[in-house]
Structures are given as C-alpha cells and as structure tokens.
KETIDREN-773800 format. One record per residue (C-alpha): residue number from 0; x, y, z. Coordinates in steps of 0.02 Angstrom, whole numbers. Layout:
BEGIN
rec k:NUM; X:X; Y:Y; Z:Z
...
This chain:
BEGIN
rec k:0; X:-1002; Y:-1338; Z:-4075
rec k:1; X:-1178; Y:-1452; Z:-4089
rec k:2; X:-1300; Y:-1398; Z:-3959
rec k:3; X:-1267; Y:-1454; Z:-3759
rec k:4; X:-1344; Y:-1598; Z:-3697
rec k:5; X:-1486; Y:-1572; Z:-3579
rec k:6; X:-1458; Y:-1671; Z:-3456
rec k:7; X:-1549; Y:-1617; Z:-3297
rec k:8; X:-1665; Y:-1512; Z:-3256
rec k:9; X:-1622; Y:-1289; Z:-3218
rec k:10; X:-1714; Y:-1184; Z:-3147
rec k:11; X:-1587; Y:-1052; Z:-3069
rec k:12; X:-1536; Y:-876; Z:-3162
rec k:13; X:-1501; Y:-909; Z:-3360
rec k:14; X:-1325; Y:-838; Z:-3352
rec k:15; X:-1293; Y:-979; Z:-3229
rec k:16; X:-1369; Y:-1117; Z:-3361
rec k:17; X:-1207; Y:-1141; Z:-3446
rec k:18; X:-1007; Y:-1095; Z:-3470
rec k:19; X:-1024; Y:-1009; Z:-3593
rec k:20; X:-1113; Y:-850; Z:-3520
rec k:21; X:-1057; Y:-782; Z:-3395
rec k:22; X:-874; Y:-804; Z:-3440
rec k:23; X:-918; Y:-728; Z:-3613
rec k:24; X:-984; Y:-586; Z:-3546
rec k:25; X:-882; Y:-541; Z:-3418
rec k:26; X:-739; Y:-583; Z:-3477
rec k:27; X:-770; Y:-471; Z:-3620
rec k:28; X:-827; Y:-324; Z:-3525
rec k:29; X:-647; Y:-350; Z:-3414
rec k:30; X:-543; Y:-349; Z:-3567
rec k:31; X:-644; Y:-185; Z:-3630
rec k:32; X:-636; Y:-94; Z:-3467
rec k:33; X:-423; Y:-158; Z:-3416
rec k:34; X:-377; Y:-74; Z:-3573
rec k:35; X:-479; Y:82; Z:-3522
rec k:36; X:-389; Y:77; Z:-3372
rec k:37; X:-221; Y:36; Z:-3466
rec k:38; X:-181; Y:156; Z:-3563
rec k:39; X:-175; Y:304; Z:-3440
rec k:40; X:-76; Y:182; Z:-3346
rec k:41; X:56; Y:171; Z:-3476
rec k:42; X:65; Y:365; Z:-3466
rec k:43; X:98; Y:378; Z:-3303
rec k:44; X:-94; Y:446; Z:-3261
rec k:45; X:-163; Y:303; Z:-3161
rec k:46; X:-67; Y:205; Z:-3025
rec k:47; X:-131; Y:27; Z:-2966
rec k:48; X:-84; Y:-50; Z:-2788
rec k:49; X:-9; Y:-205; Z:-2889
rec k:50; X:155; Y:-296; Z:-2897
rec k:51; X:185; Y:-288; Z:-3062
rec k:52; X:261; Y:-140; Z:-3170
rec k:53; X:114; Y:-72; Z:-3263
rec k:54; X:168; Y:-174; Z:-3426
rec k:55; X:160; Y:-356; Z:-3322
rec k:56; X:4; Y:-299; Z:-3252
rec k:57; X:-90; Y:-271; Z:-3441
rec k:58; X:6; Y:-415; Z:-3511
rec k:59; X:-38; Y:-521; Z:-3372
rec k:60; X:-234; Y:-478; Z:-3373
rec k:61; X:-237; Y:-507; Z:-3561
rec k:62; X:-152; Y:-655; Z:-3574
rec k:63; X:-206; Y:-756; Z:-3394
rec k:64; X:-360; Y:-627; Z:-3355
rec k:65; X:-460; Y:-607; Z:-3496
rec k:66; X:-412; Y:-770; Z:-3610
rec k:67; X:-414; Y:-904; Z:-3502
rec k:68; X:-598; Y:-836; Z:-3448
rec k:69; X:-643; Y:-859; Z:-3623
rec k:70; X:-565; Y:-1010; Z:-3645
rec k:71; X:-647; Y:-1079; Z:-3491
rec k:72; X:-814; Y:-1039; Z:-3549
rec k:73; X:-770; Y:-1125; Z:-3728
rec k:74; X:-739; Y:-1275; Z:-3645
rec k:75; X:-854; Y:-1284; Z:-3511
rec k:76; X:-966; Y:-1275; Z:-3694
rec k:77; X:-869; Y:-1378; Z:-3781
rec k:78; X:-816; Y:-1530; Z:-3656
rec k:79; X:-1015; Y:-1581; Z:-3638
rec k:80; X:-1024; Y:-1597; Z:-3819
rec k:81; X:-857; Y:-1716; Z:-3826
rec k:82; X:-893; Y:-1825; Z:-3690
rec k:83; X:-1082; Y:-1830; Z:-3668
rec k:84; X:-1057; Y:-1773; Z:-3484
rec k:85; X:-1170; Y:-1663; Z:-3381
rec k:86; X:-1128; Y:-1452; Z:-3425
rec k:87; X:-1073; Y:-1377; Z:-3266
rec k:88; X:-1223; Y:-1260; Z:-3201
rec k:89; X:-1292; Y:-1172; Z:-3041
rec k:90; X:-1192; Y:-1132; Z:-2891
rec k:91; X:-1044; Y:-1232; Z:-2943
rec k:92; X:-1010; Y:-1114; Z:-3098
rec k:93; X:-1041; Y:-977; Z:-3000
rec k:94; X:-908; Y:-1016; Z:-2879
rec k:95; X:-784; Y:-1051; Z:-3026
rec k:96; X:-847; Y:-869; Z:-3092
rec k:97; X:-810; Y:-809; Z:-2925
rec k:98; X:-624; Y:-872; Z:-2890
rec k:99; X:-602; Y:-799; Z:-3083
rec k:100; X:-663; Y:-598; Z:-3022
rec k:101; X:-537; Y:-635; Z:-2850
rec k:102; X:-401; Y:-677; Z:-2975
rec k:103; X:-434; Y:-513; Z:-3044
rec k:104; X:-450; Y:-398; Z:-2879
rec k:105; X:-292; Y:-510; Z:-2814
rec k:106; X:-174; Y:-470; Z:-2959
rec k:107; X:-216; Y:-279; Z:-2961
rec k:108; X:-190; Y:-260; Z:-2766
rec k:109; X:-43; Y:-376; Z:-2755
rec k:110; X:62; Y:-236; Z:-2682
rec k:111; X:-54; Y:-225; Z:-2532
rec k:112; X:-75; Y:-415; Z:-2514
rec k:113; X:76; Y:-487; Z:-2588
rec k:114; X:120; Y:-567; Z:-2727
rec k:115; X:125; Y:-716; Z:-2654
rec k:116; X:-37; Y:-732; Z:-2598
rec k:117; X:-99; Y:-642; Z:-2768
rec k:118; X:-9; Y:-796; Z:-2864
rec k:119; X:-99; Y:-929; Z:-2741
rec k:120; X:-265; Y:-831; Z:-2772
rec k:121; X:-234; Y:-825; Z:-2965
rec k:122; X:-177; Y:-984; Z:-3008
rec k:123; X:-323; Y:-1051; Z:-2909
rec k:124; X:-428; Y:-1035; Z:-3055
rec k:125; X:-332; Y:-1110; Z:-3182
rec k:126; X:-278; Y:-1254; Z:-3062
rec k:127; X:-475; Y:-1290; Z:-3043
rec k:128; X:-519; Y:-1275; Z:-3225
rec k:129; X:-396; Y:-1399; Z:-3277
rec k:130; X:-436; Y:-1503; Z:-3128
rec k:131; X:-624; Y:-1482; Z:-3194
rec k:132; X:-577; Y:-1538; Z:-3395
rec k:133; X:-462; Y:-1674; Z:-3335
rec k:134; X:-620; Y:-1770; Z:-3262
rec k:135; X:-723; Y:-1732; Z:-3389
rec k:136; X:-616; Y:-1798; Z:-3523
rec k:137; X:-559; Y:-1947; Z:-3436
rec k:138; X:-727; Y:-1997; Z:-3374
rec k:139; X:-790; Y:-1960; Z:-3522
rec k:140; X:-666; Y:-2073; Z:-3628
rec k:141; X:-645; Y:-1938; Z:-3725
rec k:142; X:-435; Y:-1962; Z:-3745
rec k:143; X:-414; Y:-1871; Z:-3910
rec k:144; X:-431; Y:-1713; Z:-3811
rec k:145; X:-311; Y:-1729; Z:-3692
rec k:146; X:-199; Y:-1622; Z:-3785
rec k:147; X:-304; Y:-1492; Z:-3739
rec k:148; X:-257; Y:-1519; Z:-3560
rec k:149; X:-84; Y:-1513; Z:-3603
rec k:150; X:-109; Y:-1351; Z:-3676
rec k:151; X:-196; Y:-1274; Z:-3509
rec k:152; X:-37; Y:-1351; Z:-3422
rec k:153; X:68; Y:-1251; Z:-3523
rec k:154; X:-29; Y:-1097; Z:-3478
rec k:155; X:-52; Y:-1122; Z:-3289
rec k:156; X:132; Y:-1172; Z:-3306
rec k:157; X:171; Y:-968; Z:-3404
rec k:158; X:45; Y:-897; Z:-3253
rec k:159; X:142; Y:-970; Z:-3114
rec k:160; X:302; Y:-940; Z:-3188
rec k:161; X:254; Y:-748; Z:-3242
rec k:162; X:206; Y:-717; Z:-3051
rec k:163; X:386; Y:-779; Z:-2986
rec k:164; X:479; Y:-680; Z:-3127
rec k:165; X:391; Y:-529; Z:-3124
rec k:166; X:434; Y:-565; Z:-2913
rec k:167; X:613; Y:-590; Z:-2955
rec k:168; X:675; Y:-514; Z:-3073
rec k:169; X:562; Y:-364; Z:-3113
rec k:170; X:494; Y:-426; Z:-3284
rec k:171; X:416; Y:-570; Z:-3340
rec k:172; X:483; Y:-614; Z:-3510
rec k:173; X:486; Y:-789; Z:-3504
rec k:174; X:304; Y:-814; Z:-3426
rec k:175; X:234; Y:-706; Z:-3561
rec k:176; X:317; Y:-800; Z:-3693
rec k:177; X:261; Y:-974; Z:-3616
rec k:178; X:73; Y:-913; Z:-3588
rec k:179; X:64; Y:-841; Z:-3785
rec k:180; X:158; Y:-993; Z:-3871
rec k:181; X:28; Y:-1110; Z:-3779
rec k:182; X:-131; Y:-1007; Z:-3801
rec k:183; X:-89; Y:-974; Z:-3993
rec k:184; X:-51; Y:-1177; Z:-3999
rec k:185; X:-240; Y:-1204; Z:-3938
rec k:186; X:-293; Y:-1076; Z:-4071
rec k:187; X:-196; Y:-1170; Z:-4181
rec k:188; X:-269; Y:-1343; Z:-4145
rec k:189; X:-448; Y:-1281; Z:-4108
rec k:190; X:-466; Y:-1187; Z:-4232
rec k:191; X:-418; Y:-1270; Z:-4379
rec k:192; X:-547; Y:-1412; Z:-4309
rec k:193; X:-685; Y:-1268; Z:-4317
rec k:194; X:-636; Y:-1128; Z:-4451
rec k:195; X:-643; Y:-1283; Z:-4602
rec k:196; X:-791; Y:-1369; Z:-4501
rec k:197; X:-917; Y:-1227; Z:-4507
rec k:198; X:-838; Y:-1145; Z:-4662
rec k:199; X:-866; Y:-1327; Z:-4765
rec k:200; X:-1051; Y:-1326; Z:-4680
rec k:201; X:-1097; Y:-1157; Z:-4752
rec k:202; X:-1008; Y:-1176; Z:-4924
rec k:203; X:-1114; Y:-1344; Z:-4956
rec k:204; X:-1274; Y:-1248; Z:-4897
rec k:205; X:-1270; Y:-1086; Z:-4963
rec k:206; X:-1123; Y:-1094; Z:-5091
rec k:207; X:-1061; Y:-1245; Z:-5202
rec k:208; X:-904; Y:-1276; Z:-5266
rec k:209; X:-736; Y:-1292; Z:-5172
rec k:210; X:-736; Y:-1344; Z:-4997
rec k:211; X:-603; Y:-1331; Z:-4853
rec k:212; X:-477; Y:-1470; Z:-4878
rec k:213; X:-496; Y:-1598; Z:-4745
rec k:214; X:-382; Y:-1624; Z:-4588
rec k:215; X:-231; Y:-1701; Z:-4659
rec k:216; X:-31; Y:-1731; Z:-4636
rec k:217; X:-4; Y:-1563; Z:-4696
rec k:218; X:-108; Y:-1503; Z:-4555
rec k:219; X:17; Y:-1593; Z:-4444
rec k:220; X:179; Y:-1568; Z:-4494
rec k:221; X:100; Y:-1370; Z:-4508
rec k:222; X:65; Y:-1385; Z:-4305
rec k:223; X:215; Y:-1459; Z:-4264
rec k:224; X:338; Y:-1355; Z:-4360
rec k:225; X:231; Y:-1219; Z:-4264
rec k:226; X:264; Y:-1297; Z:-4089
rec k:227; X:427; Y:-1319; Z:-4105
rec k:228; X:467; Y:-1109; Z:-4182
rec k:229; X:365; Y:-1053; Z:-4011
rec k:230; X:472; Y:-1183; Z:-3900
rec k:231; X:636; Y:-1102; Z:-3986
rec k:232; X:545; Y:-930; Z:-3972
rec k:233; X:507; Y:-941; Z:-3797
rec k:234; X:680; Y:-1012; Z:-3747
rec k:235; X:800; Y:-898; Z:-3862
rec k:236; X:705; Y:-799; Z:-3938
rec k:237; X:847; Y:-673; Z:-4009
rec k:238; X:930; Y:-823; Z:-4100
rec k:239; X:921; Y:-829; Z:-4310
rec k:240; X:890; Y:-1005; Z:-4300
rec k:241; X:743; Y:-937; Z:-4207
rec k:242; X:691; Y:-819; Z:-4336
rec k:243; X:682; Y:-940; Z:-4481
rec k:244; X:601; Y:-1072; Z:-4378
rec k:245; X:464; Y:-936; Z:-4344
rec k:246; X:463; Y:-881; Z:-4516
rec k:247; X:461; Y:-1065; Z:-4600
rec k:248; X:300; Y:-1096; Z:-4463
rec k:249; X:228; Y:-929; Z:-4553
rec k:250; X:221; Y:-975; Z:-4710
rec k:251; X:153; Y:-1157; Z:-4680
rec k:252; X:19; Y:-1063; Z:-4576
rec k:253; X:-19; Y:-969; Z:-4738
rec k:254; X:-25; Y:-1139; Z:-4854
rec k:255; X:-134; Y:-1207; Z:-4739
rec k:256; X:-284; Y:-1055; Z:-4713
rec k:257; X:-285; Y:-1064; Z:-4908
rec k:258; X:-350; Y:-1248; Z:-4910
rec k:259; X:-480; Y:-1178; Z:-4799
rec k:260; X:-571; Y:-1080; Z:-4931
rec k:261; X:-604; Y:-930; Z:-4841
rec k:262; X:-606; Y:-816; Z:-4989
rec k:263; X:-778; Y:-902; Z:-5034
rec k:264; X:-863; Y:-865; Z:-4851
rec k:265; X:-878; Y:-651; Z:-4888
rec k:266; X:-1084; Y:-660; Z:-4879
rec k:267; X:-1069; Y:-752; Z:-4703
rec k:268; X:-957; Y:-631; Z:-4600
rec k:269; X:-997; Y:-760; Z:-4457
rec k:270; X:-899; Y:-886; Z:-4576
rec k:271; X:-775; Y:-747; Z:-4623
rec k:272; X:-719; Y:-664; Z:-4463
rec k:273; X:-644; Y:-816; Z:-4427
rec k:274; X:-543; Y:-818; Z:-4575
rec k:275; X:-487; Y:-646; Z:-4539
rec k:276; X:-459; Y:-692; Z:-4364
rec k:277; X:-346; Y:-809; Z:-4390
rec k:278; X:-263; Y:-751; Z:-4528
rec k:279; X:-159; Y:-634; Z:-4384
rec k:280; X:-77; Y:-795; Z:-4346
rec k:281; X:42; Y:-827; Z:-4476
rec k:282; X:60; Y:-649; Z:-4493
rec k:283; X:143; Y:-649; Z:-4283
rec k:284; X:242; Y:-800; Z:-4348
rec k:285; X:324; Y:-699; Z:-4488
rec k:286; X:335; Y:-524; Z:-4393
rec k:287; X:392; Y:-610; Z:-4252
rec k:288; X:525; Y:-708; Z:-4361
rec k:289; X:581; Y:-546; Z:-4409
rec k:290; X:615; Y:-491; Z:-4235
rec k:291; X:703; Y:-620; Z:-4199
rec k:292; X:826; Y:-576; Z:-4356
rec k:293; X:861; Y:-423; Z:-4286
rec k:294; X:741; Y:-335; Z:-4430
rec k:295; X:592; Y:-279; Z:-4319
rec k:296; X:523; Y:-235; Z:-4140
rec k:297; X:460; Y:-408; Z:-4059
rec k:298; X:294; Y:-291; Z:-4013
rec k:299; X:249; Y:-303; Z:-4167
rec k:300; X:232; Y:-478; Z:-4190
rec k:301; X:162; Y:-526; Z:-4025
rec k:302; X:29; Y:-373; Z:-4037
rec k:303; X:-11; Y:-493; Z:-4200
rec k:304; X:-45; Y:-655; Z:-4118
rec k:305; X:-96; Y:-556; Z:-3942
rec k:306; X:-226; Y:-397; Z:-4020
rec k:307; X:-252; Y:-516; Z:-4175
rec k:308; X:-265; Y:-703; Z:-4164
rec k:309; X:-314; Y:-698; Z:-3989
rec k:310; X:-414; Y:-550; Z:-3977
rec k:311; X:-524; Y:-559; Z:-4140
rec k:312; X:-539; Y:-739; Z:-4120
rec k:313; X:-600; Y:-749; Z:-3965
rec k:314; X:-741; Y:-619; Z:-3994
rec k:315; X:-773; Y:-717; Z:-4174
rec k:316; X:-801; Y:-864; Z:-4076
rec k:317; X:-896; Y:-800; Z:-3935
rec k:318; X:-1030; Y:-706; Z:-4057
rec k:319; X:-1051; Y:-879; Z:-4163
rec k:320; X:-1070; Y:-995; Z:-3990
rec k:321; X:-1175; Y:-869; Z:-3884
rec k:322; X:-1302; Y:-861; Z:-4027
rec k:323; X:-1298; Y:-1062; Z:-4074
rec k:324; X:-1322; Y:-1124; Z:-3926
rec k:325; X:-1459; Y:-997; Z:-3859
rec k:326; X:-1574; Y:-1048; Z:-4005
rec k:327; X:-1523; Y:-878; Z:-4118
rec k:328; X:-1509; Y:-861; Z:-4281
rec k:329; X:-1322; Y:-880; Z:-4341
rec k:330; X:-1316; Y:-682; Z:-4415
rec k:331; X:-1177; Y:-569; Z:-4405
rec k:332; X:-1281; Y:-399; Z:-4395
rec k:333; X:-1249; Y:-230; Z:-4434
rec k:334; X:-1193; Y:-198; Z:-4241
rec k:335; X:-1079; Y:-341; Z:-4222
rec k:336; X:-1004; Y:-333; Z:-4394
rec k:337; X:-946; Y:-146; Z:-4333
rec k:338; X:-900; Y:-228; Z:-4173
rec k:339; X:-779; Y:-357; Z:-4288
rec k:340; X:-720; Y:-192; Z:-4383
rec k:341; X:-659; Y:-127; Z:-4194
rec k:342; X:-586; Y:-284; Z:-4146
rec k:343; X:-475; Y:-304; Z:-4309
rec k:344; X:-427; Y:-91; Z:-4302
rec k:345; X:-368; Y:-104; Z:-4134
rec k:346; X:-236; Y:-265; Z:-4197
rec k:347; X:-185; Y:-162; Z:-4356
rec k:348; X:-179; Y:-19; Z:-4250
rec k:349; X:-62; Y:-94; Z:-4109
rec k:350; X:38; Y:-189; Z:-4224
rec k:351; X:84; Y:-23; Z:-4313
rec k:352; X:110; Y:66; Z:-4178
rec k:353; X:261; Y:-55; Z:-4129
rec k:354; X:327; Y:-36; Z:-4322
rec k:355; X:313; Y:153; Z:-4334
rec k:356; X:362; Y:225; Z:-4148
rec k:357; X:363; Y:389; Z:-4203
rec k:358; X:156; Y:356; Z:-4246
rec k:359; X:141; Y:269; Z:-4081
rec k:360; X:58; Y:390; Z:-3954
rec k:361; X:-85; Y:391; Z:-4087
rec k:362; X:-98; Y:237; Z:-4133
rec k:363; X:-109; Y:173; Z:-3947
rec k:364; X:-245; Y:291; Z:-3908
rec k:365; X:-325; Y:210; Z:-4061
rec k:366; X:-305; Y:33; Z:-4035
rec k:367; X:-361; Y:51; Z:-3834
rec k:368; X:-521; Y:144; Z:-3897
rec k:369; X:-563; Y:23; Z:-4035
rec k:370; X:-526; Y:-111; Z:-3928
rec k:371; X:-636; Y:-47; Z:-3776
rec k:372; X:-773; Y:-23; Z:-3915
rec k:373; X:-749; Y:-196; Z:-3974
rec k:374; X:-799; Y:-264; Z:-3815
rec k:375; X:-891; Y:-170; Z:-3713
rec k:376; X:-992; Y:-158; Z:-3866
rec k:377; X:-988; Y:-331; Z:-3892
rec k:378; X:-1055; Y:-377; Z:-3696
rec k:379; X:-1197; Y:-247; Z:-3700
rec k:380; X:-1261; Y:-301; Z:-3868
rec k:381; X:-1243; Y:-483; Z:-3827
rec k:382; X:-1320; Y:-442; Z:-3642
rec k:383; X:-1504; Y:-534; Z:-3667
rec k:384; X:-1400; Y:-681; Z:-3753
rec k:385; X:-1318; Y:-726; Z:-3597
rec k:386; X:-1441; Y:-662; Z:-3453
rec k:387; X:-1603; Y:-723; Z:-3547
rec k:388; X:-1668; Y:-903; Z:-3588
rec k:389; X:-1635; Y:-1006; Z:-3750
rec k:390; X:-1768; Y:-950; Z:-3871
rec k:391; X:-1877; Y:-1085; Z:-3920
rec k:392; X:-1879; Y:-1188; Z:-4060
C-alpha cells in the first residue's frame, strides 16, 4: 500500500491518526490473549458466561473477532489510497474501535445477555464497516473494488448466520464455513494483488532476474475455480465432487504462487513471509479436499487456511503496513522474524494435531503457546509503531 493521503490536519492521540493502529494492535493482542484463554477452555478448566459451546465461542472470535478487526484496519489503510478520500481519524475511529471491544464483551457474556442481543451488538460492527467502505468506494469512483464489499457481505452474512445456528441448533457449521470460504476469497484476491506487487518491487531493486508473472487469465480462472470448491465446500461439504473440486482449486493455487517467484525473496523475510503465508492456502484446499474424500479430519484443513493463511498472513501484513506507513524502515528484524517463526509453528502445530490425534494434547498446548507468543509478541514489539508519531522523513 503507497503512503495515505494527508488530507487534513491531526492533532489528537497517534493511535487515533489512522485504521491501521489501533485495530492492528488490538486486534492482535485479542487473538494472543482468546487463545490463552482457549485452551483451558477446551479442557474443561475455564467456563465463560457465553452462548456458545466453548468450540463456537474460539471459532467465532477467530474468525468474526480477531479477523475482521484486522481486516478493518487494512482497509480503513487501504480504501484512502484507492479512492483519494479522507482516512477515517479521531473520535469517529474510536467509536468504530469501541463497538469492535462491545462485540467482544457481548459474545463472551451472551448467556447473561442473550444471544440475541449479543448478535445485534456483534454484527453492529461489521454492518458499520461495510456501511463505511461502501461510501468510500462509491464516492470515490473507485468500482473495481466493489468486490471487496461483496466479500465483507459474505462475512457479515457467515456472522449473522453463525449466531442463529449456534442459537438453533447447538453448532454452527454452516456459519463457520461461510465466514472462512469468504475471508480466504479476500486473501485470495488481495493478496495475489500485493504478494507479486511488492515481491516484483524488491526483485527489480535488490535482485535481477525473474519477476512475478503479471495478473493474468490464469489468475482468474485460478480464483474462480477457487470460489466455486468453497461454495460446494460450504454447502456439501462431505460430497466427492466436493473433494476434487477442492483439490483441483489446490493445485491451481500451487501453479499460480510459483509464477510469483517467491523462492528468489529469502534475503527479504518481509518479501518472504508472505510467500510462506500464503503458501497454507493451497495446502487447506488440498487437506481439505481430502476430508471431503473421506481420507482425513476436516480440522486439518481448515486449521490450514484458519492457523495458516489467515493467521500468518495477517501478522505478515500487519508488520509490512505498520512500518510503511509510519515512516520505518521496511526490515524484518531479529524479534519479528522469531515472531513469524511462532506464527507459522502454531499452523504446523494445529494442523498436526488434527492428523495425528493421538499427538494432539501436545501439540495443542504447542500451537496455543506459539500462537499467544506470536502475537502478544507481535503487539508489544510493534507498541511505539502504533501509539507514537510517523517518524520523519
């Protein structure tokens, strides 16, 4: 993302200046201290005053808690940039950060208030975001992101759906499925606009030779044979058509990461983490394709595109933009490349953990540590990024 346009004056509390930071870092420091929280919840150590079996209550944080916080402050980055509109700053973003936190409280004492006033509570914030983006983008003229929008209906959509499942039935299968097949379909279209972007800037910079292949038909017919795998995934996902439609979406996913040329980014981990990052998406289309042929736990996959994809991404991303646009260098140090080592652990950890059950107790203790690590760690050394000014030029 180029730098935000200036375009009025700030004089309030830096964290408050743009999207980007205080969504970054608490969103982080929520997804670091839920899984805390978590795990002794999954053991029958910790009891919430929430609605939702303990399960729907971590799936639910992770998927509409944590992630669309991080995608709201990529966008609230990101939309200035497209449309040459004003950032959102000040007191409005603050309120926005505040209906996000009640979203949180609201979910985790639905039993006490109800889930029916949790849902109105939660969905409030993605109902405003995409109420936020919509003008932005249309006032903006900026119609080759609308898809985007689409995407965020999809996922307030999975949110409002999970709340009346989970209400209804006890479980919300199909809301999870919804909210991960849309989120992994903006990872998808985002980030093969940015992985090849900044990955062709660097290799004609610092490293000659073969550079990503530009944004082509392959790159379509790659999405769309995606889209349609996580619409039959979501609807049946148990089906062998299923499977091979998930599988077939894999191994497109893979053709198209190696016209990226990621294997030539290893001296900018920056450059590279995102590479690795998304390589955990074909890898959930094939695990998952294999679940739904009967072969392996669905866990596994999902804990691919979930722990993986999302996770790793999204703290890839956030250590790139937080240092970009506060006038930082664009290093990966020693501290955040161990923080990227945490991230990707806690995947491999959780997605093994679904394939080997007998290695499982382990293995989650592992993957909730590493992942707690990963972000905590990440907010605290990130802290004077997002609560300081941008550094001078």
């Amino acid at each position: 993302m180029a730098p935000i346009p200036r375009l009025r004056d700030y004089n309030g509390p830096a964290l408050l200046s743009y999207g980007f930071r205080p969504f970054f870092l608490l969103g982080s420091l929520y997804a670091g201290l839920a899984i805390l929280a978590w795990v002794p919840a999954f053991y029958g150590e910790l009891e919430f005053s929430t609605a939702f079996a303990p399960r729907d209550w971590h799936i639910h944080e992770m998927l509409y808690g944590y992630l669309p916080a991080i995608i709201t402050g990529f966008l609230l980055t990101a939309v200035p940039n497209w449309t040459g509109r004003m950032p959102l700053q000040g007191r409005p973003l603050l309120a926005l950060v505040l209906v996000w936190a009640a979203g949180r409280v609201a979910v985790t004492i639905s039993d006490l208030i109800g889930w029916e006033a949790a849902a109105l509570i939660d969905n409030a914030f993605l109902l405003l975001v995409g109420a936020a983006m919509a003008r932005e983008i249309v006032k903006g003229r900026n119609w080759r992101n609308l898809k985007v929008l689409i995407a965020l209906g999809f996922i307030v959509a999975g949110n409002i759906l999970f709340h009346v499942e989970a209400h209804l039935l006890g479980v919300a299968d199909y809301g999870t499925r919804l909210g991960i097949a849309a989120i992994m379909m903006l990872i998808m279209l985002i980030g093969g606009r940015i992985i090849p972007s900044f990955t062709r800037n660097w290799l004609a910079r610092e490293n000659p030779g073969r550079l990503p292949a530009p944004f082509g038909r392959f790159d379509v017919v790659s999405i769309v044979t995606a889209g349609v795998a996580l619409l039959a995934w979501v609807a049946v996902p148990d089906h062998g058509l299923t499977g091979v439609a998930l599988i077939a979406a894999g191994l497109l996913q893979v053709m198209r990461m190696a016209r990226w040329a990621g294997e030539r980014t290893w001296r900018d981990r920056l450059v590279l983490i995102l590479h690795v990052a998304y390589m955990f998406v074909p890898l959930g289309f094939l695990l998952t394709g294999l679940a739904s042929l009967g072969l392996l736990s669905a866990a596994g996959g999902i804990h691919a595109w979930t722990g993986g994809a999302m996770g790793v991404m999204t703290l890839a991303v956030m250590s790139r933009a937080s240092l970009g646009h506060t006038g930082r260098a664009l290093t990966a140090n020693a501290s955040v490349q161990v923080l990227y080592g945490l991230a990707v652990a806690a995947a491999l950890a959780r997605i093994c953990a679904a394939i080997h059950p007998s290695w499982s107790d382990a293995l989650l203790h592992a993957a909730g540590i590493a992942w707690a690590g990963a972000f905590v760690g990440f907010a605290l050394a990130y802290w004077n990024v997002f609560t300081c000014p941008r550094v001078a030029a």
